[in-house]
C-alpha positions, 0 to 999 in steps of 0.5 A, spaced: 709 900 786 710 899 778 714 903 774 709 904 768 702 905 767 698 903 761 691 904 760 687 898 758 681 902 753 676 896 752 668 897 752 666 890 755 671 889 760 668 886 767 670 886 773 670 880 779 669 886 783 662 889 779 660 883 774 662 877 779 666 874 773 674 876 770 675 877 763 681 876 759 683 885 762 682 884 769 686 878 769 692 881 765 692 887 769 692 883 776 699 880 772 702 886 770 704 888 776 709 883 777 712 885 771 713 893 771 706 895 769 699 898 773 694 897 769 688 902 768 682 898 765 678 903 761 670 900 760 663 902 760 658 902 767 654 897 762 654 890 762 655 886 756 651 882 753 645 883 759 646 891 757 645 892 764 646 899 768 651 899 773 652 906 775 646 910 780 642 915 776 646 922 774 653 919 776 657 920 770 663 915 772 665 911 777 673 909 779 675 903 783 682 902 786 685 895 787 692 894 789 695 891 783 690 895 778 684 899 777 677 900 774 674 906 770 667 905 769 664 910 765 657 911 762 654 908 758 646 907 755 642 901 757 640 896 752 638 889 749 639 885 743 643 889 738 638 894 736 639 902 736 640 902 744 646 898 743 649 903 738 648 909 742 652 905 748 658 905 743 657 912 741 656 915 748 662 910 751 667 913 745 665 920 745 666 920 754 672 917 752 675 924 749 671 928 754 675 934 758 675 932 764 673 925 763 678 921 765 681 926 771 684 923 776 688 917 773 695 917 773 699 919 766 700 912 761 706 910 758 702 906 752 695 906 751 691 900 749 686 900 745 682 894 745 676 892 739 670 889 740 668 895 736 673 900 732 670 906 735 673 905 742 679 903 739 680 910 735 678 914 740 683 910 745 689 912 739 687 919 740 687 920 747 694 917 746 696 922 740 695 926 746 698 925 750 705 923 746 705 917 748 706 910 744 698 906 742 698 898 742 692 897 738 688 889 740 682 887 735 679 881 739 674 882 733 675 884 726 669 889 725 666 892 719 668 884 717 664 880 722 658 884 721 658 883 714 659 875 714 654 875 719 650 879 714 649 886 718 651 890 714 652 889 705 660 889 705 659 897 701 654 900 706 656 907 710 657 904 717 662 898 713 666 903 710 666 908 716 668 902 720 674 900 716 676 906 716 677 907 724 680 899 724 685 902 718 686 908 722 687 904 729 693 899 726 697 905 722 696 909 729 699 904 733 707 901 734 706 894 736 699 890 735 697 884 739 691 880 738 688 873 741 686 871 733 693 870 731 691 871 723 690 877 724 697 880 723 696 877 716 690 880 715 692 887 716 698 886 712 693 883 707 690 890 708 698 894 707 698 895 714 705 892 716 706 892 724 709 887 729 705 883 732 704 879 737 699 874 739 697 873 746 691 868 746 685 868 752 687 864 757 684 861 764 686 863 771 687 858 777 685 863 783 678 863 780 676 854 781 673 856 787 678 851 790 675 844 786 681 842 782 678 836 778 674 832 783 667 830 782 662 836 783 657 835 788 651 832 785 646 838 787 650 841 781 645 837 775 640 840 772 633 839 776 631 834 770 637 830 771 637 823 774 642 818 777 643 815 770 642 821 765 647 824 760 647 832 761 650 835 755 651 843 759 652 849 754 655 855 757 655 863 755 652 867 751 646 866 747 647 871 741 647 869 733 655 868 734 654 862 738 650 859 733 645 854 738 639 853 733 644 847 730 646 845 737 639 844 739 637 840 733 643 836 734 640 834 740 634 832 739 637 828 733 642 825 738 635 823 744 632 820 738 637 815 737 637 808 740 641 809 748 638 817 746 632 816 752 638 818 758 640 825 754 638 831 758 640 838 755 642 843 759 643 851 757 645 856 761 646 864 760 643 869 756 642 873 750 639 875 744 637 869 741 634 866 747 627 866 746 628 864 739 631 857 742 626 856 747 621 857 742 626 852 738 626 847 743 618 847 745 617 845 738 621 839 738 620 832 741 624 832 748 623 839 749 622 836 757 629 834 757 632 841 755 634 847 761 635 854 761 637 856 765 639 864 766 646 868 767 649 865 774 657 868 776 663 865 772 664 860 779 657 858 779 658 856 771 664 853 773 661 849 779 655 847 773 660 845 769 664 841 772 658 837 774 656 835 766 657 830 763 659 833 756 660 840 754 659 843 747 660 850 743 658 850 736 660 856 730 658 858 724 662 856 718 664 862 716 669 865 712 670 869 718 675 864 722 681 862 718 684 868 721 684 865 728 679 864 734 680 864 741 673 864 744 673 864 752 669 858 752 674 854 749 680 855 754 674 854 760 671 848 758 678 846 758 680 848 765 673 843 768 676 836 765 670 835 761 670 832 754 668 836 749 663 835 743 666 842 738 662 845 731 667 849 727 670 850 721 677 852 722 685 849 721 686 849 728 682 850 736 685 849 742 680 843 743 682 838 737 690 840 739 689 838 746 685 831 744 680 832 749 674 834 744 670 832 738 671 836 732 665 837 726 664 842 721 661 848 724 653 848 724 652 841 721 647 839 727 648 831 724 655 831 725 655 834 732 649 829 733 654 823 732 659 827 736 654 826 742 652 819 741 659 817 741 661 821 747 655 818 751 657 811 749 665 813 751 666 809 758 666 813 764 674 812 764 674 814 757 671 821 757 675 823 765 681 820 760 679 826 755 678 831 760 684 830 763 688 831 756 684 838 756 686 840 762 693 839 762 694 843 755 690 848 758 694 849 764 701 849 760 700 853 755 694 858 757 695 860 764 694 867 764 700 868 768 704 864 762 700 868 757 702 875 762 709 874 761 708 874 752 703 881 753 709 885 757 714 883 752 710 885 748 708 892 752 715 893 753 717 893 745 711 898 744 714 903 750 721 903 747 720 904 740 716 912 741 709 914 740 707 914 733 706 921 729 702 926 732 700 933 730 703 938 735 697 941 741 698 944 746 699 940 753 693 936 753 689 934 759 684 927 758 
């Protein structure tokens, strides 16, 4: 049994054991056993970003017990896309947060984590430590209100812009240590006059979830259903949200198929999300729409399988401002893993991708450019691009396993622990 406890606070948090995927919480938290840490995950009952409800009518709250971790789920509002409905499943998560009662049950934290993609959760997770006198770590996997403006949701002087800022300012003065998987972010908040150790733990990949495939050749039902024995399949896999920017990657591939040796180019994208219909409707009004497959959301193994049975593997980024503080997509670490070369739009100094050599980098959104990485990548010889997936997953495996990356979070958490809580106002003994 370990001999301290940190609740993890992240809204979107998955779980193998409910979602059929393990993100960057459940995967530290399997960890953290080993090293004097049983984590509590804290998350919402919806799934990210399909907005589905996990949870049966009228329950409120449902807790998982693991041998190393566990899980909270609690209520949150069903949704899809990003409109109001998205908006009340944040608030209703936050407000259940600091409900008395709430989080009855969990054993005491030695150091509450309050994780972002957005502010609110991460406030209200620097509050339930205030309450409880213990030290608050805070974790922007994102930077809201900055991501919003630069995607141009909201004006850089509206209300929602400036009560956001305030709950990110808020959340990093609260808290003893900061750790992120962007590594500018230390730098952004110093910027900003909030001045606290940081430390940068990027996302990762985890072996166990392989399925037991360790860089051999997929098994060939695993080809899109248009794909021949002499087919070039490019696979995207994720979500599919304006973040994700796959209206250039789509105009890339229309250009790529047009190109003399363009007639074996199949295009396979695979997940779901906002911008969905708008790309099928982009695809049907170019001229090799009988080459592009959708295909929905399937489990992180499932992906993986489909991965491994591509030919080429693509991510793409808006070019924005946005990443020079860092970006430590999930995609990246797990095109990686699969051994496969990497065609990668994005405007930034450094990506995991480019270090390694297993992949092609352009500017990101230039659909010409990421055009002239396919072509190119399909003219590689077989040797060539298993060669480029090999350099890939090799860096991945020695400097983003999770049970690496483990080691650096606990230090971190262990520094946090020692140094105190932050201030608080006196209250009385407190109860989540």
């Amino acid at each position: 049994m370990s001999d301290r406890v940190v609740w993890l606070v992240n809204h979107y948090a998955t779980s193998q054991h409910r979602d059929g995927r393990s993100g960057r919480h459940e995967q530290f938290a399997r960890r953290l056993a080993d090293r004097g840490w049983r984590a509590v995950v804290i998350a919402a009952s919806t799934d990210h970003p399909t907005g589905r409800q996990t949870l049966g009518p009228w329950r409120l709250r449902e807790r998982w017990l693991g041998a190393r971790h566990e899980f909270l789920w609690l209520r949150g509002v069903s949704y899809a896309g990003n409109g109001a409905a998205r908006a009340l499943d944040v608030l209703a998560f936050t407000a259940l947060l600091l409900l008395p009662g709430a989080l009855r049950g969990l054993p005491r934290p030695d150091l509450v984590v309050g994780s972002s993609v957005h502010p609110p959760a991460a406030w209200a997770a620097s509050v339930l430590a205030r309450r409880l006198r213990v030290p608050f770590v805070y974790e922007p996997r994102d930077l809201w209100p900055e991501t919003l403006v630069q995607f141009g949701v909201v004006g850089r002087r509206s209300p929602v812009t400036l009560v956001l800022s305030l709950l990110e300012r808020i959340c990093a003065t609260r808290a003893v240590h900061v750790v992120s998987p962007l590594e500018g972010v230390g730098r952004y908040l110093e910027a900003r006059g909030v001045h606290r150790p940081f430390t940068w733990v990027p996302n990762g990949v985890a072996r166990e979830l392989e399925g037991g495939l360790d860089g051999e050749a997929a098994p060939a039902d695993d080809r899109s259903a248009v794909s021949t024995a002499s087919s070039f399949e490019v696979t995207y896999l994720g979500s599919m949200g304006r973040a994700n920017a796959l209206g250039p990657v789509i105009d890339a591939f229309h250009a790529a198929a047009s190109r003399p040796g363009g007639e074996h180019l199949v295009l396979r994208l695979v997940g779901t999300g906002p911008d969905r219909p708008a790309l099928e409707s982009q695809v049907a009004s170019g001229h090799h729409a009988d080459r592009v497959v959708f295909e929905g959301h399937v489990s992180q193994q499932r992906a993986r399988a489909i991965g491994r049975s591509a030919d080429c593997l693509i991510a793409n980024l808006l070019p924005l401002d946005l990443y020079r503080h860092g970006t430590s997509l999930n995609k990246f670490f797990e095109y990686l893993l699969l051994a496969k070369p990497i065609v990668l739009g994005a405007s930034v100094l450094h990506d995991p991708v480019t270090d390694s050599g297993a992949g092609s980098r352009v500017d990101g959104g230039d659909a010409e450019a990421l055009a002239a990485a396919i072509t190119a990548v399909a003219a590689m010889s077989p040797p060539e691009r298993a060669e480029r997936g090999a350099k890939g997953r090799r860096h991945v495996l020695a400097h983003y396993d999770y049970d690496v990356l483990a080691d650096r979070l606990a230090t971190a958490f262990d520094d946090a622990a020692t140094s105190g809580a932050a201030p608080a106002r006196a209250v009385p003994r407190a109860r989540p």
